[in-house]
C-alpha positions in Angstrom: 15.3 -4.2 -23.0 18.4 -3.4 -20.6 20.8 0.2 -22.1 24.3 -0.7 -21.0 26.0 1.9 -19.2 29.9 2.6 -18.4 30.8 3.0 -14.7 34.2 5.1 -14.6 36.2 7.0 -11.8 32.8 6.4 -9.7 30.5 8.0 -12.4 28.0 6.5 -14.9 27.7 8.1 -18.4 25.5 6.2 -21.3 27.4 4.1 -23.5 25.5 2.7 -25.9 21.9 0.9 -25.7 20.8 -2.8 -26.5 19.7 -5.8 -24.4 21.5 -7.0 -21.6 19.0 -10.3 -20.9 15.7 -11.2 -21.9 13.2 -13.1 -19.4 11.0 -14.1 -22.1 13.9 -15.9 -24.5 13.3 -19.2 -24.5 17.6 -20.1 -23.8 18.0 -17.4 -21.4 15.2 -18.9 -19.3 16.6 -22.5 -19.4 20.5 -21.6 -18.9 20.9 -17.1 -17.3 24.2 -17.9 -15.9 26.7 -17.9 -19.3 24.8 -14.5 -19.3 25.1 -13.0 -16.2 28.9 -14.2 -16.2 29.0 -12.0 -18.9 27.1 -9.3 -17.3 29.8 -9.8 -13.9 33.0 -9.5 -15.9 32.1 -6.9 -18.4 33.4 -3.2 -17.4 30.1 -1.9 -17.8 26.3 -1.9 -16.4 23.5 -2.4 -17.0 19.8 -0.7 -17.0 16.3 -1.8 -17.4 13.7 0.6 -19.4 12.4 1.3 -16.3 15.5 3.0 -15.0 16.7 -0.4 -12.6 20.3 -0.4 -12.4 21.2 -4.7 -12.7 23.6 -5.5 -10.3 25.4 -9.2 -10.7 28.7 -9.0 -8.2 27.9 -10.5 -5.2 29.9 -7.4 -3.5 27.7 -4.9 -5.3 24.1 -7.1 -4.2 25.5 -7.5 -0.4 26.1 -3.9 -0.1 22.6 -3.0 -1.3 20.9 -5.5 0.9 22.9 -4.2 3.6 22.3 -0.8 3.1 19.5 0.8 5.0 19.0 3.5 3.1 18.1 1.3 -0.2 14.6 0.3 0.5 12.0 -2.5 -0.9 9.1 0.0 -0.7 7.9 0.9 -3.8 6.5 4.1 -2.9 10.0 5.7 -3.3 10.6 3.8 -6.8 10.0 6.5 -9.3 8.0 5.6 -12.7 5.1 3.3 -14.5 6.6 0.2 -12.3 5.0 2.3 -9.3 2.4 3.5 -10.9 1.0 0.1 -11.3 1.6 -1.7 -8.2 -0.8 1.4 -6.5 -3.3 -0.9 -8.6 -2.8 -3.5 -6.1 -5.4 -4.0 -3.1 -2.5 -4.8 -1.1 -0.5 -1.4 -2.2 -3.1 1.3 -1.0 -2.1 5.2 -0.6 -1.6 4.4 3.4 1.8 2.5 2.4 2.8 -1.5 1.5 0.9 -4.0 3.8 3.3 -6.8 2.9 6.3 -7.0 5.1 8.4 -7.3 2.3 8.0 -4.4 1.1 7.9 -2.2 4.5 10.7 -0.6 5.8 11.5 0.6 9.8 9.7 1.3 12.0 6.6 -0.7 10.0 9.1 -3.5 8.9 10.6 -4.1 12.4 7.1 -4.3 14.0 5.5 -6.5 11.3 8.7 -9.1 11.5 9.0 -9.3 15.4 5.1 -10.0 15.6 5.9 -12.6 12.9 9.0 -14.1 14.8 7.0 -14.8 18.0 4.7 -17.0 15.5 7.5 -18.7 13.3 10.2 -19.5 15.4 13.1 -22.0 14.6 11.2 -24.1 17.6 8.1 -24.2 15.7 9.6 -25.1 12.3 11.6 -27.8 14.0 8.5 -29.2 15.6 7.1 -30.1 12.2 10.4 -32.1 10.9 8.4 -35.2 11.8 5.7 -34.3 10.0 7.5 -32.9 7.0 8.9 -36.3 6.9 5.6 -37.9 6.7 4.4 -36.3 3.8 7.3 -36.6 1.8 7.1 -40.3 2.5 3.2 -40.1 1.7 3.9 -38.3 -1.7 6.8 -40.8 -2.8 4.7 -43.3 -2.1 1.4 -42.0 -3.9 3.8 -41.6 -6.8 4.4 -44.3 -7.4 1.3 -46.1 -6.9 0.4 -44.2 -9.5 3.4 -45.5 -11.7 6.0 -47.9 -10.9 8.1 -46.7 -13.3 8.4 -42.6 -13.2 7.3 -39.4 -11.4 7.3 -36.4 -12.1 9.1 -34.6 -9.1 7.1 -31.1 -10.0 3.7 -32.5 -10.2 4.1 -35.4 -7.7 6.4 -33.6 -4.9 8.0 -30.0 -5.1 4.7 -28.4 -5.9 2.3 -30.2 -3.8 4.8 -30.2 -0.5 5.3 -26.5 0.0 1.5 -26.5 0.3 0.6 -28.7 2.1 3.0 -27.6 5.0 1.9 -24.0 4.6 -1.7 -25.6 5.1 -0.6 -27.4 8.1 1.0 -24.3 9.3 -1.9 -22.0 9.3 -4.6 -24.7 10.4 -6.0 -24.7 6.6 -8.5 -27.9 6.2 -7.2 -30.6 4.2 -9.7 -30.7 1.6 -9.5 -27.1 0.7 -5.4 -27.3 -0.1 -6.0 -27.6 -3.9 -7.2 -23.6 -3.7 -4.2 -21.7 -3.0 -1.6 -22.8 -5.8 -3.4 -20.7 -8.8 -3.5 -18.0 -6.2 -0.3 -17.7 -5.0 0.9 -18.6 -8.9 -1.0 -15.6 -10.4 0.2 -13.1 -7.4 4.1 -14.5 -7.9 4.2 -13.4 -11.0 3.9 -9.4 -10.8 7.4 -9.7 -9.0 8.8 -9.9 -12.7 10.8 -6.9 -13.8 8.6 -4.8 -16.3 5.3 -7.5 -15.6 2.7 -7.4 -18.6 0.0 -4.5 -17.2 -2.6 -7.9 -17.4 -0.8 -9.9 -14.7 -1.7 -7.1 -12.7 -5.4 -7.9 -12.9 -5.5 -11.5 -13.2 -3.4 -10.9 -9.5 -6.1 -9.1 -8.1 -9.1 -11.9 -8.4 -6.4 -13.8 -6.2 -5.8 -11.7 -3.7 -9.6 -11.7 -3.4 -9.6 -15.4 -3.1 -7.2 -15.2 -0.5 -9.0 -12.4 1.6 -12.3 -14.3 1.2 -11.0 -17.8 2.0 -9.1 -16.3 5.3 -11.5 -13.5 6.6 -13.7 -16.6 7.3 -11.1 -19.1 8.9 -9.5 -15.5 11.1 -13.3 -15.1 12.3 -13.3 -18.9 13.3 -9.8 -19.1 14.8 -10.5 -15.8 16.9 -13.6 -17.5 18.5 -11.5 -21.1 18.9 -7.9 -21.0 19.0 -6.2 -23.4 17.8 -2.1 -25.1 18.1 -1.5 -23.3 14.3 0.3 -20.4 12.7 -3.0 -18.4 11.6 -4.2 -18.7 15.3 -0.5 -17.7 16.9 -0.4 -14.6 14.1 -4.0 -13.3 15.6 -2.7 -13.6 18.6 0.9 -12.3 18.8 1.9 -9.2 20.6 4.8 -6.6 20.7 4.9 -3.8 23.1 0.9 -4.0 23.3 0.9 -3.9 19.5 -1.0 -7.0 17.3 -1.3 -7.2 13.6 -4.4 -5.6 11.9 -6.8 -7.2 9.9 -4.8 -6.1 6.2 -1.7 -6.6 8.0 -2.7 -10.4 8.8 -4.2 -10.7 5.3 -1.2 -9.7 3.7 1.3 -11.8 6.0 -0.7 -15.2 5.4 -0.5 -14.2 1.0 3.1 -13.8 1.5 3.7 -17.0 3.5 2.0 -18.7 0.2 3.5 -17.1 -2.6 7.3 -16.7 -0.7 6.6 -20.2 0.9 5.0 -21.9 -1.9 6.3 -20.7 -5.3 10.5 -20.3 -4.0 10.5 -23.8 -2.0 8.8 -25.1 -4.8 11.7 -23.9 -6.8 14.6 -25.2 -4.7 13.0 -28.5 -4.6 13.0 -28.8 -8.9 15.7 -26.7 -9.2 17.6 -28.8 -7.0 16.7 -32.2 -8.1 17.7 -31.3 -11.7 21.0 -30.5 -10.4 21.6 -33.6 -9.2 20.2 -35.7 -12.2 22.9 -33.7 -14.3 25.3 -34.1 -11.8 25.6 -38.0 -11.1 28.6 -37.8 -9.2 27.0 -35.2 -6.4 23.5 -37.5 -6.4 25.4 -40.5 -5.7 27.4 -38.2 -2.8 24.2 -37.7 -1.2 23.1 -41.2 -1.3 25.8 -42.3 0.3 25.9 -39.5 3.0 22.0 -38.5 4.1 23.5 -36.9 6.8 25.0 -34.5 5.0 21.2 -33.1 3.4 21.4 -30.0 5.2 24.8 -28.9 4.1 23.5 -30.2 0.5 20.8 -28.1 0.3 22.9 -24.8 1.2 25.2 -25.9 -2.2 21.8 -26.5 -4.3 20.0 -23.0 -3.1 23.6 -21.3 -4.4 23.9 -23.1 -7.4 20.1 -22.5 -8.9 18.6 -20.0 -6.6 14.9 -20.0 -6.9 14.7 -16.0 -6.3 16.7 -15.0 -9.4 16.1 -11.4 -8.7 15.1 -8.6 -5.9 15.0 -4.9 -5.9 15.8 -2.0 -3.8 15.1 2.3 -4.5 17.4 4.4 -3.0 15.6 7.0 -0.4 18.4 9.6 -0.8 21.2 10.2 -2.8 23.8 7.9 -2.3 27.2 6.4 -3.5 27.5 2.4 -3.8 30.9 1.0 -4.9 31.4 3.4 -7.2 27.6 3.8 -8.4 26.0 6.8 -8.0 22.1 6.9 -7.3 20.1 9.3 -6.7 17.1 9.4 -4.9 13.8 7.5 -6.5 16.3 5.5 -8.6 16.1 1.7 -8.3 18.8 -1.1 -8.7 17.9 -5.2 -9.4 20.1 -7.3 -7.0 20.7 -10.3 -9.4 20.9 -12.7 -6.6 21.4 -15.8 -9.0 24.2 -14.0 -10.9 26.2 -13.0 -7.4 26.1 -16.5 -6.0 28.1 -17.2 -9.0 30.5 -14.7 -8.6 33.9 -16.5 -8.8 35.4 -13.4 -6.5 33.0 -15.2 -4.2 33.0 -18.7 -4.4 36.1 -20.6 -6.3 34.8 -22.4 -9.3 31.6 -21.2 -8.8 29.8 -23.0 -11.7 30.6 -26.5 -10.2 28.1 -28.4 -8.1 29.9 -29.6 -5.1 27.7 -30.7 -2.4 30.2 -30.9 0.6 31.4 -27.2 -0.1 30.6 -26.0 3.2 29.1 -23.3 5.6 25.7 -21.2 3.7 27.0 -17.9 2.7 24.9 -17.8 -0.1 21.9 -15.3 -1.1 19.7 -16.9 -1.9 17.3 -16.0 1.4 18.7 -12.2 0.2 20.6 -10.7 3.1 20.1 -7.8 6.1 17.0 -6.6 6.8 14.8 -8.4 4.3 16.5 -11.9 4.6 13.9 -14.3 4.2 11.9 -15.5 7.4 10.5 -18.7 5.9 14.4 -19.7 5.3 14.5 -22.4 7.9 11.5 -24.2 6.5 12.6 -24.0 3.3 15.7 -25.6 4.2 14.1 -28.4 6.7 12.1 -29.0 3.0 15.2 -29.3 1.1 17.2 -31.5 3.8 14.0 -34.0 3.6 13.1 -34.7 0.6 16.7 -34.8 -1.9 18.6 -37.8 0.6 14.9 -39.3 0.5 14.0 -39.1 -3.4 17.8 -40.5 -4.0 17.7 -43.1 -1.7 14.8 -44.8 -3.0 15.8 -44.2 -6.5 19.3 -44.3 -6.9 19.4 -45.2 -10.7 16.4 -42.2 -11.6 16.9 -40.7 -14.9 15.9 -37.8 -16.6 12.7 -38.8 -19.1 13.4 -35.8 -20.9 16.3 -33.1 -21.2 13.9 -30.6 -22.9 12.5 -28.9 -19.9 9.7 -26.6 -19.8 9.9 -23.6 -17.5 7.4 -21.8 -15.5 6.8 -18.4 -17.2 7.8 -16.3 -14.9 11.2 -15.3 -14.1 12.3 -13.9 -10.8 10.7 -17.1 -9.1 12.1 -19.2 -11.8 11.3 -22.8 -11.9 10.4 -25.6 -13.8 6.8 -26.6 -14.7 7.7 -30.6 -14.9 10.4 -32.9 -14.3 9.6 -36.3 -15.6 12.0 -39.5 -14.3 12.8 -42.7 -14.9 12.6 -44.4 -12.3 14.7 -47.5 -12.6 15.4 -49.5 -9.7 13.2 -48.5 -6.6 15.1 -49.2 -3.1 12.0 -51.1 -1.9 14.0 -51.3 1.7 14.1 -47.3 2.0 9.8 -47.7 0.9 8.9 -50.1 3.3 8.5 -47.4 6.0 6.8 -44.7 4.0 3.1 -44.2 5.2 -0.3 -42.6 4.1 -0.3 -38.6 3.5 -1.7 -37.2 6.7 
C-alpha cells in the first residue's frame, strides 16, 4: 500500500493515504502504464509503507541516478526492508558484495576490474555466435512444431543463458541449473518482497557458490579464453577480486543478464505482435534491429523499478529527503514521460538515438547493456523474418510473478507461413 503525499513550495506534508499501485493485481501487472500516467501527472506523490518515495518523471529518476549522494547500498536505507536483506549471505555486516549495490570507492574498483573482463570488444566477438544459437533455437522450435512456438519457452529464456554460459566457460550440459537460481534470487528485488522469498533465495545462492567454487578452483589451475577465467584474473592498480567478490559478480551476471534480457526479448516480441505495422517495419528493414531494440527497451522496460537512499540530507526538485530515506526510480513510468518523449505511448521503431532508462543511468548504468542489446538486435529482425504472418495464440497472457523484473511466463504463436528461404541457413545449437 503506497500513502499519497502533496509536494508544495518544495515541501511534503501528508495528504491523505490509500494505494497508489499494486504489484500483485492481476491488471496492473498486465498493463502499469495507464497507472503510472496517472501517477506522472497528478500534483502529488507517492509513498510505499516502507517509507520509498515513487518517483515516475523521467526528470525526477535522472536526477536521482545522477546524484552521487543517493546511493544503492542498502546499509543506509533505514527500516524492515534492511533489516532483511542483512539475511542475505551476499549482504554480511562487512558491506554489499554485489556491485550493484556498492558505492565509491568499492563500486569504482569492483566495475573497472569488471570492464577489463566485459569489454564492448569481447561482447562483439560473440555476435557470430549469438547468431548461431538463435538460428539453432528457431530451428529446434520448430522441429518441435511446425505450426507455433512459444517465444518464452523456446527463445527469450533459454538464450540469455546460454550466452551467459558461453561467457563464463559453463559446460553445456550443466546450463539447465542456473535458471531456478537466478529466478528465486530476482525476485527479492521486489518492493516490500514476501519475508519467504528471502529464504527460498538463499538455497540459490548456495547453488551458485557450490557450482562456481568448483569451476574458480579449475579455471585458476587452467585458464581458459572465458569471462570466469578473465574475472580471476583481472587487475587494477595491483588489486583482483576476492573470492565473495567473484561469487557475487558471476550471480549478478545471471540474474541481471538472465532474468532483464529475458524480459526485453518477451517484452519486445509482444510489442510487435500488437503492433503489426512496426513488425512489418522491421521485416522490411533488418538493418535497422539495433535502433529497434533501443524503441522496444523504452517502450516495455524489463527493469520496471530501481531504488536509491539518500546518505545525507538533501533537496531533489523540490523533494526533500533526509538522510536513511529511500526513493523508487520508476524507470518504466519515466520512459513514458511525454515531457520526454512526444507521444510516448506509441511504438515507433525508427524513433531514433537510445535516450531511454532502461540500463538506469550514472553510476549504476547497467554493464551487461551491450549484450543485452547485441540479444535484442539478433533475434526480433530474425524471428520476423522467418515468420512474417505469426500470430498471437492467445491474448490472455500470463505474467511472471514478480514485478521489478517484469516479464511474461509464455508467449504462444501461430506460426503461419514460415520463410523457409530465411531457415535454410539456420544450423545445430552449438
Amino acid at each position: 500500500m503506497l500513502i499519497v503525499m502533496e509536494r508544495t513550495n518544495r515541501q511534503v506534508k501528508d495528504l491523505s493515504s490509500g494505494i497508489a499501485f499494486d504489484p500483485s493485481d492481476h491488471s496492473f501487472v498486465v498493463n502499469p502504464y495507464p497507472r503510472y500516467a496517472e501517477l506522472r501527472e497528478a500534483p502529488v506523490l507517492h509513498r510505499t509503507a516502507e517509507d520509498l518515495w515513487v518517483l515516475t518523471r523521467h526528470e525526477d529518476v535522472m536526477s536521482v541516478l545522477r546524484d552521487a549522494r543517493m546511493s544503492s547500498d542498502p546499509r543506509h536505507l533505514q527500516g524492515v526492508r534492511a533489516e532483511r536483506r542483512q539475511d542475505m549471505p551476499l549482504f554480511g555486516e562487512d558491506g554489499p558484495k554485489v556491485m550493484l549495490f556498492a558505492d565509491p570507492p568499492d563500486h569504482s574498483r569492483l566495475r573497472r576490474l569488471a570492464n577489463k573482463a566485459f569489454t564492448p570488444a569481447a561482447v562483439n566477438k560473440l555476435r557470430p555466435e549469438v547468431e548461431r544459437m538463435v538460428n539453432a533455437l528457431i530451428r529446434a522450435g520448430i522441429e518441435r512444431d511446425p505450426t507455433s512456438l512459444d517465444l518464452m519457452v523456446d527463445l527469450a529464456e533459454p538464450l540469455p543463458v546460454l550466452v551467459i554460459c558461453r561467457l563464463l566457460g559453463v559446460p553445456s550440459q550443466d546450463h539447465h541449473q542456473f535458471k531456478p537460481w537466478s529466478t528465486a534470487i530476482a525476485r527479492v528485488l521486489d518492493p516490500s518482497p514476501d519475508p519467504e522469498l528471502f529464504d527460498q533465495a538463499v538455497p540459490a545462492v548456495v547453488g551458485f557458490i557450490s557450482y562456481f567454487g568448483d569451476l574458480i578452483e579449475k579455471r585458476r589451475a587452467d585458464p581458459r579464453d572465458d569471462l570466469l577465467s578473465a574475472l580471476i584474473q583481472a587487475e587494477s592498480n595491483g588489486e583482483s577480486l576476492t573470492t565473495s567478490e567473484l561469487f557475487a559478480m558471476i550471480i549478478l551476471l545471471f540474474v541481471a543478464g538472465h532474468e532483464t534480457t529475458t524480459n526485453l526479448l518477451g517484452n519486445g516480441m509482444l510489442a510487435l505482435l500488437r503492433h503489426r505495422d512496426q513488425l512489418d517495419w522491421l521485416r522490411r528493414n533488418p538493418e535497422q534491429a539495433a535502433k529497434a531494440t533501443e524503441e522496444l527497451l523504452r517502450y516495455d522496460s524489463p527493469v520496471q523499478l530501481t531504488a536509491r537512499t539518500a546518505t545525507t540530507d538533501l533537496e531533489l526538485n523540490g523533494l526533500e529527503l533526509e538522510k536513511g530515506e529511500g526513493v523508487i526510480c520508476a524507470l518504466a513510468a519515466a520512459n513514458r514521460d511525454p515531457r520526454y518523449v512526444e507521444d510516448p505511448d506509441c511504438l515507433l521503431l525508427a524513433r531514433g538515438k537510445p535516450t531511454h532508462l532502461a540500463f538506469g543511468n550514472g553510476l549504476h548504468h547497467c554493464l551487461g547493456a551491450p549484450l543485452a542489446r547485441l540479444e535484442g538486435a539478433t533475434v526480433f529482425p530474425a524471428i520476423v523474418r522467418c515468420f512474417p504472418s505469426m500470430e498471437l495464440s492467445d491474448d490472455h497472457l500470463v505474467y511472471r510473478d514478480h514485478f521489478v523484473l517484469r516479464g511474461l511466463s509464455s508467449l504462444p504463436v501461430s506460426l503461419g507461413v514460415i520463410d523457409t528461404g530465411q531457415l535454410s541457413s539456420l544450423g545445430a545449437l552449438p
